[in-house]
N, C-alpha and C positions, 0 to 999 in steps of 0.2 A: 769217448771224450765228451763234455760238456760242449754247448755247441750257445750260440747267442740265442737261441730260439728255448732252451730251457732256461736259461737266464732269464728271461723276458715270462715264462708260463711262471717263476716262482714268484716273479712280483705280482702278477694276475691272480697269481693264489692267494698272496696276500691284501690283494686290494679286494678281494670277498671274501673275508674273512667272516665267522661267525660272528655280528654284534659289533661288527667296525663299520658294514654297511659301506663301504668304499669311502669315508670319508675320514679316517684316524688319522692326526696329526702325529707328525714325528719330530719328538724335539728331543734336545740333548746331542744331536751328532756330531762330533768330531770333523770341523771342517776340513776336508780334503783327504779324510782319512776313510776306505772304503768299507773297511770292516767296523769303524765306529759305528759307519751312519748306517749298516747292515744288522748289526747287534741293536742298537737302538730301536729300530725299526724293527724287528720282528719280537721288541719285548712290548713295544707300543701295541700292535698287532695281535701279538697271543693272550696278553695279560687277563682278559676278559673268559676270553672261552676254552683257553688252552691251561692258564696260569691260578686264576684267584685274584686274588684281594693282590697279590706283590708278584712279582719275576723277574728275576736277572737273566741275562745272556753274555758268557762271554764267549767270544770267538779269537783263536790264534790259526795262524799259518807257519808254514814251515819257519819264514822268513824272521821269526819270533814277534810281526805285525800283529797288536793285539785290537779288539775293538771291543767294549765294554756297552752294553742297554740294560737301563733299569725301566720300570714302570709300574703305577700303583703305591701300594703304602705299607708299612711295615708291619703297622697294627696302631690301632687306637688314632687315625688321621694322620699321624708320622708319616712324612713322604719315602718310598726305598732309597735307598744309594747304593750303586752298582757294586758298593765294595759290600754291603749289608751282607755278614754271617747266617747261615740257616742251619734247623739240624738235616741232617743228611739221612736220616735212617739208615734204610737197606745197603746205600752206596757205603755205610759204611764199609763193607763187606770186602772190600778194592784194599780198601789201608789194613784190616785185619790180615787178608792176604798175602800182601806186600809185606809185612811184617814177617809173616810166618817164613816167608822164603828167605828172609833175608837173615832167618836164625837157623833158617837150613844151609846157605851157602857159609855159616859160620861155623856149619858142624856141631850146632847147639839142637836140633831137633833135626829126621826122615821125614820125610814126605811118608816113608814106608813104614811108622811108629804106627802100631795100633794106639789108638786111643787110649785103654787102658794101661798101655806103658808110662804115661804121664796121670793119669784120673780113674784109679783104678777102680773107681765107684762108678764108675760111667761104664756098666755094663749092655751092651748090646745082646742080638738073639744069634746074631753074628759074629765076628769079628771086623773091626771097621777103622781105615788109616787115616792118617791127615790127608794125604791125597784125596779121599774120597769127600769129606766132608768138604774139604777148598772146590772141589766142583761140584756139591750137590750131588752126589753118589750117595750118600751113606743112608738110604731108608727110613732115615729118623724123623718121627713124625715133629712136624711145626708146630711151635709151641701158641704161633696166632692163630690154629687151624683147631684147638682145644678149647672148646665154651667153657670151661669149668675155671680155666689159671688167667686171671687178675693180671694184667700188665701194670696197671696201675698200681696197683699195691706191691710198698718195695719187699723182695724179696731175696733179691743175686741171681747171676745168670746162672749160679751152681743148682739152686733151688725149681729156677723155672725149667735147666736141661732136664734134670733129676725128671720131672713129673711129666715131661715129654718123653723120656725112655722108660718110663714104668709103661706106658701104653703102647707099648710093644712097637716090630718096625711095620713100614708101610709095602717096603720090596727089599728082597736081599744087597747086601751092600756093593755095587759096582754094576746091578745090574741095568738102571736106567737112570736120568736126571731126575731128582725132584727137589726143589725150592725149600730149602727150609731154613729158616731161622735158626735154629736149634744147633745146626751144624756150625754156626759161625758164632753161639755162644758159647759149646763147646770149644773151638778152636782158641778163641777169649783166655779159658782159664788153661789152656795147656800149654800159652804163655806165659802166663801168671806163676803156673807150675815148674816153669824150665827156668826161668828167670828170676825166681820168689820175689817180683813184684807187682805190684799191681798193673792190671791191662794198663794204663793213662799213661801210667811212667814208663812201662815197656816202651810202647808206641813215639812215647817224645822222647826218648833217648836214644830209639833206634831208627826212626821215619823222621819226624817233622820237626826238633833241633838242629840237627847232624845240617838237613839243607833249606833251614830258612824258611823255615812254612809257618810262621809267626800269627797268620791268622785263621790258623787251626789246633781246634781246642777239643778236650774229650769230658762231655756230658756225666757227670754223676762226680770225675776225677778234679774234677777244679773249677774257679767260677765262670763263670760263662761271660761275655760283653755286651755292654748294657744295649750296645746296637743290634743284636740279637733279634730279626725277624720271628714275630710274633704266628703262631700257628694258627690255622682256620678252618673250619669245614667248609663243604662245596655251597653251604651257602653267603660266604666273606663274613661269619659270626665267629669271633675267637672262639678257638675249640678250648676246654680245660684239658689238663694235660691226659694224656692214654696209655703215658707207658713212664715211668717214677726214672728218673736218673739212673738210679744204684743198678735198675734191672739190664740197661743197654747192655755193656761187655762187649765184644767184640762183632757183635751183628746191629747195633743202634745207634753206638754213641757217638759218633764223629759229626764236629761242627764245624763249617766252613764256609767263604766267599767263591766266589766263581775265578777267582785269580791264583787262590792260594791250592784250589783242583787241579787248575791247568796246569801250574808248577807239580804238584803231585802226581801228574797220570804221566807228565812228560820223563821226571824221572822212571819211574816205573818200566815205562815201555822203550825209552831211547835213551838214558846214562848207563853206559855199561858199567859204570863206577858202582853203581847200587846193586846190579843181582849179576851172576853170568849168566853170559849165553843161552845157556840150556836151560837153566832155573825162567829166565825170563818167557825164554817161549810155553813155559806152562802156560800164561796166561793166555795166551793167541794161537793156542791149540786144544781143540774141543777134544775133555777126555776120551779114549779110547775111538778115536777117530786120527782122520789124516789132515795136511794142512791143505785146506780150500774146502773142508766141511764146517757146516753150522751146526752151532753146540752151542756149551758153555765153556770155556776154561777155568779159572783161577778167579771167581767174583765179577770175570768177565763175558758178555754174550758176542758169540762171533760168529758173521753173517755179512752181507753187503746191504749196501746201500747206493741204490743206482749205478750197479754194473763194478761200484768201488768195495774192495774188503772194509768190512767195518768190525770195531772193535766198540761194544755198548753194553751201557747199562743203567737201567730207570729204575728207582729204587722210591719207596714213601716211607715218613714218619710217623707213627699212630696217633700223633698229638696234632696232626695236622701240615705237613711238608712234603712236599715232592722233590726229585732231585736224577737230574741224569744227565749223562754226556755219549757225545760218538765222534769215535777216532778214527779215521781213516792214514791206514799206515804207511800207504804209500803215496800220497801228499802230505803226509805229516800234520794235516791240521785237525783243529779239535774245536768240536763245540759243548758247554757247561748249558743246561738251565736248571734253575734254582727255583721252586715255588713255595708260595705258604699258606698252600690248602691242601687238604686230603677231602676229596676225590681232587686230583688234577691232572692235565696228560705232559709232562714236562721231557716225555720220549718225546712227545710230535713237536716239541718247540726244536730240542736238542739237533734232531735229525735236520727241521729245515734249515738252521742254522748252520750243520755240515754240509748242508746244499750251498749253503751261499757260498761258504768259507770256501769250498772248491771252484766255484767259478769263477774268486778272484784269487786263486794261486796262480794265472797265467798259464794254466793249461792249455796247451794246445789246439786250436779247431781243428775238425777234421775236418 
């Protein structure tokens, strides 16, 4: 159990922060509201040395008490607004997921489908399911880990999977985790494929319509909003773009606020309405393991975080964004952060902020 005495070392940690020097103003907090003035405060706090040029934080609790901190600027001297859109990259990988399970519990796709039962051109040196690809099983080399293929130059996820499986696999399929892009481009068109429409529309017709997720949009699929947090590299110089629209698919394209997440990871992991039972615990059970081991699941990394199960996942954009959140399941609360630089650490924001958010659910002291 949290205790007053870790309470008290997180604000010590944030009063020395890298480059706040103990003396960073916090402003924007929600008078009387604890997770305002905690979200605020640790986006005033990280934006510098954790964040970039911009950072959002948002914090929820069981109790659906939300607390919103922005700091920094969007791009071009525009101040952030905690509701400010970013791309998400890698996190897109969460909503790809949630998709795909959610055309399984309709009987429209197996987790057990070999891939080439949907793309039959997507020939492996194996045999390789959706299961294995949704948790990073399937071998397939990274299509950002290939010098030769252009993210920037539009091409389709079909194109850039394509010349990531001509270069053979990296480990047979199921035999360990490896991170790849590739698997979640692929997963991309074998919605596209089941559904003969395009990823954007899949996604909004079956994710972010259905329950209200209004400010979440898919990159390459429709226009983006003009409040659209600008990308940057780690030294706060707008990056030009690293990776073209068209090429996202199902491992890039998802844009979103820190509000319209927490709505989304909530459904995911606690509306039974949206998956069953058993579909859901994919995600908060590390493939071929048991529950209380660390792994990956379903897009999601699952581990603890001081003594609490956590449910995470930090993700970047190649144009410049960071993007991550940690759930802890059983206080139910959650922390978003949001950056708009590539290099940036938006785990270590994400995490303190599920520090915080637990110590005012009223837990206990021992």
């Amino acid at each position: 159990m949290r205790t007053p005495f870790l309470l008290a070392s997180l604000f010590a940690t944030l009063l020395i922060a890298p480059g706040c020097a103990g003396n960073c103003k916090v402003a924007g907090s929600p008078e009387g509201q604890a997770l305002g003035f905690m979200a605020q405060y640790a986006a005033d706090m990280c934006v510098g040395p954790y964040g970039g040029p911009g950072l959002t934080v948002t914090l929820t609790a069981e109790d659906e008490t939300l607390g919103i901190g922005s700091a920094g600027e969007a791009g071009g001297g525009i101040p952030l607004d905690g509701q400010s859109p970013f791309r998400l990259g890698t996190l897109s990988e969460v909503y790809t997921a949630a998709l795909v399970s959610r055309l399984v519990d309709q009987g429209r796709l197996s987790f057990a489908d070999p891939v080439t039962t949907r793309l039959p051109w997507a020939v492996t040196d194996e045999p390789v399911t959706l299961r294995q690809l949704l948790a990073h099983r399937s071998g397939i080399k990274d299509v950002r880990s290939i010098p030769s293929i252009d993210l920037a130059a539009a091409q389709g996820p079909q194109a850039l999977a394509q010349a990531a499986l001509d270069r053979g696999s990296r480990f047979s399929p199921g035999e360990k985790y490896g991170d790849s892009a590739t698997d979640y481009l692929l997963l991309g068109l074998v919605v596209e494929a089941a559904l003969a429409q395009e990823y954007g529309e899949a996604l909004h017709q079956n994710v972010l319509d259905p329950f209200g997720l209004g400010r979440t949009f898919v990159d390459g699929y429709e226009d983006l909003p003009d409040d659209l947090a600008l990308g940057h590299d780690g030294t706060g110089a707008e990056r030009d773009p690293q990776l073209a629209p068209e090429n996202g698919g199902g491992a890039f394209s998802v844009v979103s606020n820190g509000t319209d997440i927490e709505r989304f990871l909530r459904i995911v992991f606690e509306d039974e309405g949206f998956l069953t039972e058993t579909t859901r615990l994919e995600f908060a059970f590390p493939a071929d393991g048991v529950a209380g081991d660390a792994g990956y699941g379903f897009g999601v990394h699952i581990g603890d975080l001081s003594g609490d199960d956590a449910w995470s996942r930090a993700g970047e954009h190649p144009s410049g964004y960071g993007a991550a959140f940690v759930y802890l399941p059983e206080l139910k609360s959650l922390s978003v952060a949001l950056t708009n630089a590539r290099p940036s650490n938006p785990g270590a924001v994400a995490e303190l902020g599920a520090e915080f958010t637990a110590a005012f659910t009223g837990e206990p002291v021992e």
